[in-house]
Structure formats: structure tokens, C-alpha cells
RODO-2510 file (C-alpha; in nm, 4 decimals, decimal comma):
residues 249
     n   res          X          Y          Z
     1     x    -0,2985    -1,0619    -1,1848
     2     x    -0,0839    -1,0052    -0,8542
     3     x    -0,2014    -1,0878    -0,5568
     4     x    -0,1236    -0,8808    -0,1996
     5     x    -0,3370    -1,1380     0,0266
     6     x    -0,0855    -1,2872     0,2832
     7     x    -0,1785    -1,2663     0,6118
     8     x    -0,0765    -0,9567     0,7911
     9     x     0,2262    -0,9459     1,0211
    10     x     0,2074    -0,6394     1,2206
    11     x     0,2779    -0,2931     1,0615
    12     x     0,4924     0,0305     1,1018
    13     x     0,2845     0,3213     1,2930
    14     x     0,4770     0,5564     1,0594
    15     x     0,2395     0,4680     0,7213
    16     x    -0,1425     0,4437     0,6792
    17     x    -0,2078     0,1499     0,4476
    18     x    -0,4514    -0,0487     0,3229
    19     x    -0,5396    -0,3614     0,5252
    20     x    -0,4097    -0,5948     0,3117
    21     x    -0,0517    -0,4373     0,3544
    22     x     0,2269    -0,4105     0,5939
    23     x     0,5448    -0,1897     0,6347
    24     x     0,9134    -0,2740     0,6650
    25     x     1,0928     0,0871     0,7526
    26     x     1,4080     0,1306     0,6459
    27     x     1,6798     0,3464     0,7781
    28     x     1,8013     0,6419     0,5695
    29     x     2,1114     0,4919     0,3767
    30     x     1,8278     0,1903     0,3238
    31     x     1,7692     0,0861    -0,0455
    32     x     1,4272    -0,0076    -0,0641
    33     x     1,4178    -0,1476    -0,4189
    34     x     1,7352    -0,3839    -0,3336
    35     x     1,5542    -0,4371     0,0049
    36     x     1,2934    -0,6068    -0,1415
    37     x     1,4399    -0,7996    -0,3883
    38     x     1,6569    -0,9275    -0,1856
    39     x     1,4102    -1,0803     0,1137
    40     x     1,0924    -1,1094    -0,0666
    41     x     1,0311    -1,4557    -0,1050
    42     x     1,0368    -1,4806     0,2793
    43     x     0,8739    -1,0763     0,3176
    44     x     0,5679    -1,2200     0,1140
    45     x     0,2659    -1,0392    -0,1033
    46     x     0,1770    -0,7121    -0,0019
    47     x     0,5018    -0,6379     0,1556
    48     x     0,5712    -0,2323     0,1361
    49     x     0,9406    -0,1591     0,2213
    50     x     0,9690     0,2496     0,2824
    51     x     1,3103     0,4261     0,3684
    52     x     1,2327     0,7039     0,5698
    53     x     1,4184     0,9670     0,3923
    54     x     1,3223     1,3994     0,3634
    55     x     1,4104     1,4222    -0,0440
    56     x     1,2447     1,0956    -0,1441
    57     x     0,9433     0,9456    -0,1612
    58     x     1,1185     0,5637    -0,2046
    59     x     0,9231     0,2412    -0,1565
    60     x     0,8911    -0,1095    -0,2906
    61     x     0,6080    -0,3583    -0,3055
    62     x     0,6266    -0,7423    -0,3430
    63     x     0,3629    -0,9026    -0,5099
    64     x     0,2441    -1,2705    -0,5941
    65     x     0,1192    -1,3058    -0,9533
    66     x    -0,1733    -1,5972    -0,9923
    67     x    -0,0691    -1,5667    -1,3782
    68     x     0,2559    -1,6956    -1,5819
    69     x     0,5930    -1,4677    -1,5832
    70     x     0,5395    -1,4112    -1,9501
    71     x     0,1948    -1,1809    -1,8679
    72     x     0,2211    -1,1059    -1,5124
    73     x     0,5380    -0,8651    -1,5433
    74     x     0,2377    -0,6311    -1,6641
    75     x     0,2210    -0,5744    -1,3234
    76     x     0,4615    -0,3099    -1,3911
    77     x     0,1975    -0,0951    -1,5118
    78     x    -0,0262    -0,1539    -1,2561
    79     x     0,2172     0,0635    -1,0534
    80     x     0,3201     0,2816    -1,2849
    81     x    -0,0652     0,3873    -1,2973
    82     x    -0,1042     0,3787    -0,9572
    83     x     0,2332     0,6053    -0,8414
    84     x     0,1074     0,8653    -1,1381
    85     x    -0,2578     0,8786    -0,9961
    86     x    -0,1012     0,9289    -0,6384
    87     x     0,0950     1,2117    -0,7461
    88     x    -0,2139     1,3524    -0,9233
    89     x    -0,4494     1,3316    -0,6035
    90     x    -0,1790     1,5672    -0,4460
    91     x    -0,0957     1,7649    -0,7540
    92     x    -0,2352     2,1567    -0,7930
    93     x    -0,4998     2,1939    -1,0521
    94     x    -0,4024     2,1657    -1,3916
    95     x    -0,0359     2,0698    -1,3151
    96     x     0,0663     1,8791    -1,6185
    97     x     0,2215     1,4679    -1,5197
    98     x     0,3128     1,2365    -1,7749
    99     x     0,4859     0,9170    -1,8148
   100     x     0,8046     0,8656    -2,0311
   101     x     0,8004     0,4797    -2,1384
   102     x     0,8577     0,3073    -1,9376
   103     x     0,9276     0,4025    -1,6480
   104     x     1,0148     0,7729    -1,5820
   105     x     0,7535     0,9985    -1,4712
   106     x     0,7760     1,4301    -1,5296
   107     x     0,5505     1,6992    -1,3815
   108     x     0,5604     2,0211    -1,5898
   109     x     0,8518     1,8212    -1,8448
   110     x     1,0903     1,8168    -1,5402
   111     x     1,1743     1,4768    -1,4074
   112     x     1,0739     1,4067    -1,0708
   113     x     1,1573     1,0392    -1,0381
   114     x     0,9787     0,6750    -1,1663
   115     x     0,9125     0,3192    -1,1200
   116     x     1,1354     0,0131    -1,1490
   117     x     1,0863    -0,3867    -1,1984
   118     x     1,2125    -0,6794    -1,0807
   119     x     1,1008    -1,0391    -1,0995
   120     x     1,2070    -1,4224    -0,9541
   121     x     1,3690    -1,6452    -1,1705
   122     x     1,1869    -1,9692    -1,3266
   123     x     1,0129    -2,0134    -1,6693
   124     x     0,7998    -1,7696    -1,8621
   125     x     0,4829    -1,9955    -1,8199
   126     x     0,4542    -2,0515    -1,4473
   127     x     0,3830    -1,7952    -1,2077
   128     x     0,7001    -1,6297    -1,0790
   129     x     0,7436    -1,6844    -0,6531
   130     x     0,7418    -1,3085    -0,6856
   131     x     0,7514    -0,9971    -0,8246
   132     x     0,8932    -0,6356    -0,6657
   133     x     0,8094    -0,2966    -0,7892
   134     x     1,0060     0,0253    -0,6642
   135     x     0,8900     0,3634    -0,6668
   136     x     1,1189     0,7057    -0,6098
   137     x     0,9885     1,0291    -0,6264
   138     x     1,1840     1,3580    -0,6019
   139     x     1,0171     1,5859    -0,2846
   140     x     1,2468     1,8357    -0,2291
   141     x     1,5557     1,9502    -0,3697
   142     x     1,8427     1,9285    -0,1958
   143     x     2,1318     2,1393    -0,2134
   144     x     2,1900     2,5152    -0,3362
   145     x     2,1598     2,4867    -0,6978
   146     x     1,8348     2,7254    -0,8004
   147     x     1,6156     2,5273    -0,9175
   148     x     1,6504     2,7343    -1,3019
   149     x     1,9527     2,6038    -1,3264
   150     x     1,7742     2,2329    -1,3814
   151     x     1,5415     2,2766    -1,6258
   152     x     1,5023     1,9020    -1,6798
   153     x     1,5050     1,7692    -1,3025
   154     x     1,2338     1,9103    -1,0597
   155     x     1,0615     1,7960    -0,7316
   156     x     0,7248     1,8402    -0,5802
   157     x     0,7811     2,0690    -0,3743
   158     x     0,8938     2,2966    -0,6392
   159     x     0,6071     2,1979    -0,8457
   160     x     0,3538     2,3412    -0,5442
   161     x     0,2271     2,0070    -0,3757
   162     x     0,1788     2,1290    -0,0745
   163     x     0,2382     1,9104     0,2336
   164     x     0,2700     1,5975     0,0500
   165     x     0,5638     1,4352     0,1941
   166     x     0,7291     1,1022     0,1437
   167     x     0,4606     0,8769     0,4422
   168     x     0,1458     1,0561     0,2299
   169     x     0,2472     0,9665    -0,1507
   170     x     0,3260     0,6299    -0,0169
   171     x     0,0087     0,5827     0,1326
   172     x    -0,1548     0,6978    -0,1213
   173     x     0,0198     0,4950    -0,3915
   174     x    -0,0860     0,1996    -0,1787
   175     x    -0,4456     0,2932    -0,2336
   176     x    -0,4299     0,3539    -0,6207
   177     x    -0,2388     0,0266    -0,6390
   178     x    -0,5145    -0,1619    -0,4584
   179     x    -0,7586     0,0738    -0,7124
   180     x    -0,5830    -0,0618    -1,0437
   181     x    -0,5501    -0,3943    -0,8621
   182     x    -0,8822    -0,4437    -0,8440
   183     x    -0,9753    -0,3012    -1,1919
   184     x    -0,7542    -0,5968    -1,3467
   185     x    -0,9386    -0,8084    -1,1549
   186     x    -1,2673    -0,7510    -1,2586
   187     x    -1,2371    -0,5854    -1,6233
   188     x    -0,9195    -0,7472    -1,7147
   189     x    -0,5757    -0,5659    -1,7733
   190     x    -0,7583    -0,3675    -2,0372
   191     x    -0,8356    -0,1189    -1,7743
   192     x    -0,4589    -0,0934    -1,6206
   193     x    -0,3199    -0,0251    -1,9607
   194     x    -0,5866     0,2557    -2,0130
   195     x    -0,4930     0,4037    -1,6796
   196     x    -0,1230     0,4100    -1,7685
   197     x    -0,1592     0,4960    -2,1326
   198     x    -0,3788     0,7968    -2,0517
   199     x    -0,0672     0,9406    -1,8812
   200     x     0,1896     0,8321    -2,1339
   201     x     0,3671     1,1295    -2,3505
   202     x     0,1832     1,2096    -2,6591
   203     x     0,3407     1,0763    -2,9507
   204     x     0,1107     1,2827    -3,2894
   205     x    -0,0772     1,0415    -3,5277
   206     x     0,0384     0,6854    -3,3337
   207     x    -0,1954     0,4710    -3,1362
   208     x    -0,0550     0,3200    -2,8536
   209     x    -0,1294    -0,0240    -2,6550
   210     x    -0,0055    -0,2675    -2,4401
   211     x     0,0469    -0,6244    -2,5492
   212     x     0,0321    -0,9703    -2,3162
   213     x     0,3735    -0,9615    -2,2450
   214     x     0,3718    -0,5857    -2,1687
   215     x     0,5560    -0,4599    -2,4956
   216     x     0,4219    -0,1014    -2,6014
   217     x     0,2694    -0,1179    -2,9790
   218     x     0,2439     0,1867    -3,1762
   219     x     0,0701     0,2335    -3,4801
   220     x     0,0803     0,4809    -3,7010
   221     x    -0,2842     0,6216    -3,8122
   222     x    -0,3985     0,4637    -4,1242
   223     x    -0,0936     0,2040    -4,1716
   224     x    -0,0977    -0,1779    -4,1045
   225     x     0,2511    -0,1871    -3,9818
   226     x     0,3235    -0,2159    -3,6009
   227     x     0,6316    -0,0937    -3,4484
   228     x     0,7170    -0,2903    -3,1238
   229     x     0,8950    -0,1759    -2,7778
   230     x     1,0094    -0,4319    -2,5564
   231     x     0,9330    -0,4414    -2,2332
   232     x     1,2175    -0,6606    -2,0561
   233     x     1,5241    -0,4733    -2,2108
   234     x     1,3525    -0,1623    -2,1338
   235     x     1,3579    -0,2423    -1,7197
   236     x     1,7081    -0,3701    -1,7218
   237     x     1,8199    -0,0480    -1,5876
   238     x     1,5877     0,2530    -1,4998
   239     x     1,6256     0,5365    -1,7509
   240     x     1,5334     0,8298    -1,4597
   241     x     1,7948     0,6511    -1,2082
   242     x     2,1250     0,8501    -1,1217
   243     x     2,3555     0,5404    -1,0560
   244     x     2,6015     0,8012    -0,8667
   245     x     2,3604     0,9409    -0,6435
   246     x     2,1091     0,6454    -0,6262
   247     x     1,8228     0,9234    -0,7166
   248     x     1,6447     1,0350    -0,9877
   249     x     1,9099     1,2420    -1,2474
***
């Protein structure tokens, strides 16, 4: 399971984390995700790069697996789960969020941003040097389109979070990822996957689960076959990302 237990270094007044974390702020035209990848090998485990931005919540953690490549990229749902159950601590009651696999996440069906993966080089059965997952959630709008005129894209403001900007849902991703951190620990990944699944979009009469190397199996109620979704191709490039605007679509 990933580790965030480096020593501290000291941390940005502008976030409340955990202990075991520590912030690198970014200017505005920062890229968090990129950020990240790019340094963390010398940034280290529980390294939380945040780009201080008013539309986006946008953030990336580097972790240190204990575990081989090959089963440690579940990570991936570890903070999937966690940036989900931050957004539902903050949510109003009954406000519908689900996950599109893998990676995109949708309150009320209109896309509000998602996760994304990345991972050091080296073989499939040693622990990678690291790993780095990015979060970027949609808080407000910008721009005068009304917001009818998107029914597919949305933002939390939109969606009635009140005062929940980008510093909160970081911090409090930070805390559900220490939460689902801590769940692998001690009841084995079972309990990540159940978190994440829980959130995942219905699909009527298939059972879902996550295999060891973080494919998604469905099976169909009452049949033997199993249809398989693979995880790696699936994080090549996010499927919520805007390439053109470097937001969610």
C-alpha cells in the first residue's frame, strides 16, 4: 500500500493538512499534476502540490508504494475514493456524485472534474520510487455562458456547496486519503475498492470488482463469463481533461 511517512519539511500556512503531509503552492499558471511528476523523487511521500487558483480545486500527491508496480497502481483508487468522499462531506443532502470509470467524477450527471495517474518507471514487480495522483475539481464557472447552456459540465458552486473553496476540498481530500489509507492497511484493498465502487455509475444486472492489478471486472448476473477493463490504457490520458483549456471539458 502507499506510504506518506517522510519526514516533514515545513508546510504552506495556506492548507490545513494532516501531519504526515506538507504543501508545495503553486502559482496560478502552475500545473500541479506535471509539478509533481516532474520533482517527486526528490519532493518525497506525502508531498501535496496545490495551485492556488479561484475555478479549481487542483492538487497532486506523491506517494511511496511498499508493494510491486503491478498492484500498487491501485493506489489510484485510493484517491479516487478519497476526492469523491471529500466532495460528499461538502455536498447538500441528497446531491447525487458518482464516478465514471475511471477517472471522471459528476454531481447531478454534470461533470465537475476527476483524478489522474502517474507512476516511475522500473519493472512491474518491484516497488515503483513513486507514484503521483492529481485531482481537479470544477468550483466555479467561469465566464458568461448560463450555466443551461452546459448540461453536461457543472461546478460546485452551481451544484449549492456552499463555501467550499479550492484550500477546503483539498484539505479535506487529504483527510479521506489518510481515511482509505489506513483502511488498506488494516483490512486490505478490499475496503478501498468498496469505497470507490460504491460511487461508481450503476451499470443494471453486472457485478463489479477490482482486480490486483486494478482492472475493473464485470459480470453479468447469472453468467460465468468476465468482461475485463484495463486499467493502464485507461489512465493514459484523462477522459474529463480539456487538453485546450487544461480543465475539466
Amino acid at each position: 500500500m502507499p506510504s506518506v511517512t517522510r519526514p516533514a519539511a515545513p508546510r504552506s500556512k495556506a492548507l490545513d493538512l494532516p501531519p504526515v503531509f506538507r504543501a508545495v503552492t503553486l502559482r496560478e499558471v502552475g500545473d500541479a499534476f506535471k509539478h509533481a511528476k516532474a520533482h517527486a523523487a526528490e519532493l518525497g511521500a506525502g508531498t501535496l502540490v496545490f495551485v492556488g487558483r479561484f475555478d479549481l480545486a487542483e492538487f497532486a500527491v506523491v506517494l511511496e508504494p511498499d508493494e510491486p508496480l503491478r498492484t500498487a497502481r491501485r493506489a489510484f483508487y485510493a484517491g479516487m475514493a478519497a476526492l469523491i468522499e471529500a466532495l460528499a462531506a461538502h455536498a447538500p443532502p441528497e446531491k447525487p456524485i458518482a464516478c465514471t470509470w475511471p477517472d471522471a467524477i459528476r454531481i447531478d450527471h454534470g461533470l465537475v472534474g476527476g483524478g489522474q495517474f502517474a507512476w516511475s518507471d522500473g519493472p512491474e514487480d518491484e516497488p515503483p520510487q513513486w507514484l503521483v495522483f492529481g485531482g481537479m475539481i470544477r468550483t466555479v464557472t467561469m465566464g458568461a455562458t448560463e450555466p443551461g447552456l452546459r448540461p453536461l459540465s457543472t461546478a460546485i458552486e452551481e451544484e449549492g456547496f456552499d463555501d467550499v473553496g479550492a484550500e477546503r476540498l483539498t484539505e479535506s481530500f487529504a483527510r479521506h486519503l489518510m481515511v482509505q489509507i489506513d483502511a488498506w492497511q488494516e483490512f486490505g484493498f478490499k475496503e478501498v475498492a468498496k469505497s470507490y465502487l460504491a460511487r461508481l455509475e450503476p451499470e443494471k444486472g453486472r457485478r463489479r470488482d477490482i482486480d490486483e492489478t486494478g482492472d475493473l471486472l464485470l459480470r453479468r448476473m447469472g453468467k460465468t463469463d468476465v468482461e475485463r477493463r484495463k486499467l493502464i490504457p485507461a489512465l493514459a490520458a484523462p477522459s474529463w481533461l480539456d487538453p485546450q483549456t487544461g480543465g475539466p471539458r
